[in-house]
N, C-alpha and C positions, 0 to 999 in steps of 0.2 A: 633626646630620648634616653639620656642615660648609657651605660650602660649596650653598646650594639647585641642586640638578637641574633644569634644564630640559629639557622636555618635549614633543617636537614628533613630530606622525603624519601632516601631509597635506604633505607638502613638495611634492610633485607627483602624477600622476592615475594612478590602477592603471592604468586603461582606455585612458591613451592608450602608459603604456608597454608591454605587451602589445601592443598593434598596434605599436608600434615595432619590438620584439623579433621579431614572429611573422611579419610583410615581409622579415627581416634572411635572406635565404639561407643568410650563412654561419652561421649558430644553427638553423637548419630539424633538424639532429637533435636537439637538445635533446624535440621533439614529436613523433617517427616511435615508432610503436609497437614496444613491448623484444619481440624474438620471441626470445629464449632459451629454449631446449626445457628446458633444468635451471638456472634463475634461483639465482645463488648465497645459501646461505644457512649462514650463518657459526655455531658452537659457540658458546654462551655465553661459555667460556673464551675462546676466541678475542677475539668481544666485549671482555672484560673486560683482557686481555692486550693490545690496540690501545688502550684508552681510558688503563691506566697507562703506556702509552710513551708518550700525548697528555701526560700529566700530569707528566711526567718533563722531556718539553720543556720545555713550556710551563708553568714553574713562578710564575708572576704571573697576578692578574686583574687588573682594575678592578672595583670595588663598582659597584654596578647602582644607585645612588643614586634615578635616574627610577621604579625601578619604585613605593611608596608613591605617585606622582602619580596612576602607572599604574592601580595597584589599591589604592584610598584607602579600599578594605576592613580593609587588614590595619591600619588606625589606627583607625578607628571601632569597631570590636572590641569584645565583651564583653570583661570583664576574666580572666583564663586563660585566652586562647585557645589552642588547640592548632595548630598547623600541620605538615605534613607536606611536605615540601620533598624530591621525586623528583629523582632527577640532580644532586646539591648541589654535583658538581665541586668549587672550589678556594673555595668561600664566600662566593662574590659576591651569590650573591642571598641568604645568612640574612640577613650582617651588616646590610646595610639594614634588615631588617624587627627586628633584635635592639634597632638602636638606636632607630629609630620605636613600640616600644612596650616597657617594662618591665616587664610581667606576662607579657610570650607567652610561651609553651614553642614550641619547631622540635625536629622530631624530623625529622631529614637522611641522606637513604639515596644511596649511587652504586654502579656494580660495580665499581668501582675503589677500592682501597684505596690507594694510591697517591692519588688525591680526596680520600680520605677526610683521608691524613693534612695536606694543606694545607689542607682547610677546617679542622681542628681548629688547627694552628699560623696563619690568619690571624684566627677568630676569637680565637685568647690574644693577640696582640700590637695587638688593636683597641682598648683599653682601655675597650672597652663593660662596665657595671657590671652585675654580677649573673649572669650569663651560667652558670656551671658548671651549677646547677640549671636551667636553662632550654634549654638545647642538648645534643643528643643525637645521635649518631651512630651510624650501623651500616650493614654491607654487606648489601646485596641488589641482585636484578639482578629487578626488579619484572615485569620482562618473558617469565620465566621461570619461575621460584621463587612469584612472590607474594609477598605482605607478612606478616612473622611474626605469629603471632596474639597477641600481647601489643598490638598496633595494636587489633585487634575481634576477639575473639575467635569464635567460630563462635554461639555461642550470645547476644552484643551483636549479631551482626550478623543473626539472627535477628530480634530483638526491633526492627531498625530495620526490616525490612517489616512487623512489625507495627504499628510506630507510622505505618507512610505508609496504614496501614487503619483508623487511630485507634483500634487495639488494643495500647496498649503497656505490657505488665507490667513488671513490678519483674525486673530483668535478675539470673542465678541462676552465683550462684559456681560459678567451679571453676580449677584448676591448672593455669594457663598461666607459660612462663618466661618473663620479663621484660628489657629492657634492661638494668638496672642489678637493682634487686630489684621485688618487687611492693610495697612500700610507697612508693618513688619516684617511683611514674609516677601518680598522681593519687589518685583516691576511690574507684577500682572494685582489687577483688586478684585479678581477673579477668584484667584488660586496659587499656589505658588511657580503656576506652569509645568508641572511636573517635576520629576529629580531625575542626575545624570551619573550614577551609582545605587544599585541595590546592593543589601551586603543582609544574606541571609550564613551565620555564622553560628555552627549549633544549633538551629530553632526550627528549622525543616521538619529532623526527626522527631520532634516533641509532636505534630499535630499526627491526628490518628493518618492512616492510609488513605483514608477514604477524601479526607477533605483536600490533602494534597494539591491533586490537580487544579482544586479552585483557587486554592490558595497561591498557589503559581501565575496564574491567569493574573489576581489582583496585582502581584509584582508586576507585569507586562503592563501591565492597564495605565500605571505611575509612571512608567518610564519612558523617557523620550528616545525618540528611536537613534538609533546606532548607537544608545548607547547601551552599559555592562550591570547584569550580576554576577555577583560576586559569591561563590558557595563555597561553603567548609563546610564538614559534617561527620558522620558517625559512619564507617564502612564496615563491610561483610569481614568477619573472620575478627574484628576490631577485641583486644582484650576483656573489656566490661561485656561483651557482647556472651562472651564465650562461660562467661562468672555467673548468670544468669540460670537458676535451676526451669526445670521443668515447666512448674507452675506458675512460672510468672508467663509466661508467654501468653499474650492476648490475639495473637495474628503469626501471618508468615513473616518472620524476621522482625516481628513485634513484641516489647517485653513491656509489663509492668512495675515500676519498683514499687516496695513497701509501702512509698511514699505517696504512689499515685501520681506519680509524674511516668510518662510516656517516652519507650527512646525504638527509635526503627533503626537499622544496618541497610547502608544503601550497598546496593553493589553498582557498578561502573553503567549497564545497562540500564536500571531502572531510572537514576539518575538522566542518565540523556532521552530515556523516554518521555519521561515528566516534562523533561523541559523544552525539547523541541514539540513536543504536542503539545505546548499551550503558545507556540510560535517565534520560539526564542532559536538561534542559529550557537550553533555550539562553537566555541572559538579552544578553548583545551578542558580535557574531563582526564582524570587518572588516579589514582591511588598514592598516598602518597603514607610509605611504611618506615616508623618510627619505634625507633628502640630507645627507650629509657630505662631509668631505675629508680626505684622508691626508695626515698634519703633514710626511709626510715627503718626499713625492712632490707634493706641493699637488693633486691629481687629484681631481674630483669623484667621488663616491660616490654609486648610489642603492638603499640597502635596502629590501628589501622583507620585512613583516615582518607575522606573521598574530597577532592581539591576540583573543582569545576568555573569557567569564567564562558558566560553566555550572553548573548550579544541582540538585543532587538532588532529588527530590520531598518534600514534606512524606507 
């Protein structure tokens, strides 16, 4: 991996910055209730159309190095795990995980093709070994659409409510289209049997409010039980949150940029609500606050940043 990540989440207190913020007059609209009578709600295309002119700029990441410390799940791993990596953007969070373990499979979905295509050019110039069979990519807009059924098929994803009733038959062929073909994608010619990792990283907050909870459900839907998603995100009080004038606000704790790209502030409640009401059991949810500094402006920085690992039912 280069280089070891270092890892830091209590740089300072949620609790005292909230009350700093929530005193602050000139930030009092950031917390005034959205009374928009028709709350804007944007075309998937559209969506997707903002997200490739993100990608278009902003053609560079930085690899997410910290996240393994982060979620020192995806090292411990059985050996073929499967992970499913929603919003894969420009590849910052596979490559970590590609180089942290040589048996994974990442199967990487964005609605931008435009994503698509820098996460497949940063993973080729990574000189991570082994890689073509184990990374996979395809468009879908999860928030919308759903997840093709070569992920779990209808009839896998059956059989995983019957294995959380300790009734789990021998899962029953049939003709789904596949990623690549149906011999590539594992042991079942079904489907790939579902996957034993979700990792929604940044890509929550980009879908509007509303769609959310479906879009949560689809994650549960793919994943085989007992096992983990995995969340990073955008939290309440978080610095870009607070840089945000008036008029971008589309929603409660909902902003628009210039760009027409979508970002929400979760706070610690909403977060567990989302996710145990679409039947996910919470294993740790927190805030995790981050002091940096801009190399270029030398400016303190303080992120705020909502860290969550949630757990399917056996």
């Amino acid at each position: 991996m280069g280089r070891e990540a270092e890892y830091f989440s209590k740089d300072f207190d949620w609790e005292k910055l909230k009350q700093e913020v929530e005193s602050n007059p000139s930030l009092s609209y950031h917390f005034q209730p959205f009374d928009s009578i028709s709350p804007s709600r944007p075309s998937p295309s559209q969506d997707s159309q903002a997200w490739n002119q993100f990608h278009i700029r902003h053609s560079t990441g930085r690899e997410r190095r910290y996240l393994l410390k982060e979620f020192p799940e995806l090292l411990s791993c059985d050996e073929y795990s499967k992970v499913l990596e929603v919003g894969c953007g420009n590849g910052s969070t596979a490559l970590p995980i590609l180089r942290g373990r040589d048996n994974i499979t990442i199967f990487a979905c964005d609605c931008s093709n435009e994503a698509l295509e820098r996460a497949n050019k940063m993973i080729e110039v990574s000189n991570v070994g082994s890689v073509a069979h184990r990374f996979h990519l395809f468009h879908c807009d999860f928030s919308t659409n759903g997840f093709p059924k070569w992920l779990a098929c209808d009839s896998c994803q059956g059989n995983f409510l019957q294995k959380q009733h300790n009734q789990f038959p021998d899962a029953e062929e049939n003709k789904h289209t596949s990623l690549n073909n149906s011999s590539s994608l594992g042991e079942r010619k079904c489907c790939t049997g579902g996957v034993d990792f979700v990792t929604l990283i940044f890509t929550l907050s980009a879908v509007p409010l509303y769609r959310m909870p479906s879009a949560i459900r689809e994650c549960f839907s793919v994943l085989k039980p007992g096992c983990l998603l995995l969340f990073r995100d955008y939290g309440l009080y978080d610095m870009t949150m607070l840089r945000f004038e008036p008029d971008k606000r589309v929603g409660f704790r909902e902003y628009m940029r210039s760009d027409g790209t979508r970002s929400y502030f979760f706070c610690a409640d909403t977060v567990r609500d989302l996710f145990t009401g679409s039947g996910f059991n919470e294993l740790e949810l927190e805030y995790c606050c981050v002091k940096s500094t801009n190399r270029r402006t030398g400016k303190s920085m303080r992120r705020v940043l909502v860290h969550g690992k949630f757990q399917k039912p056996f």
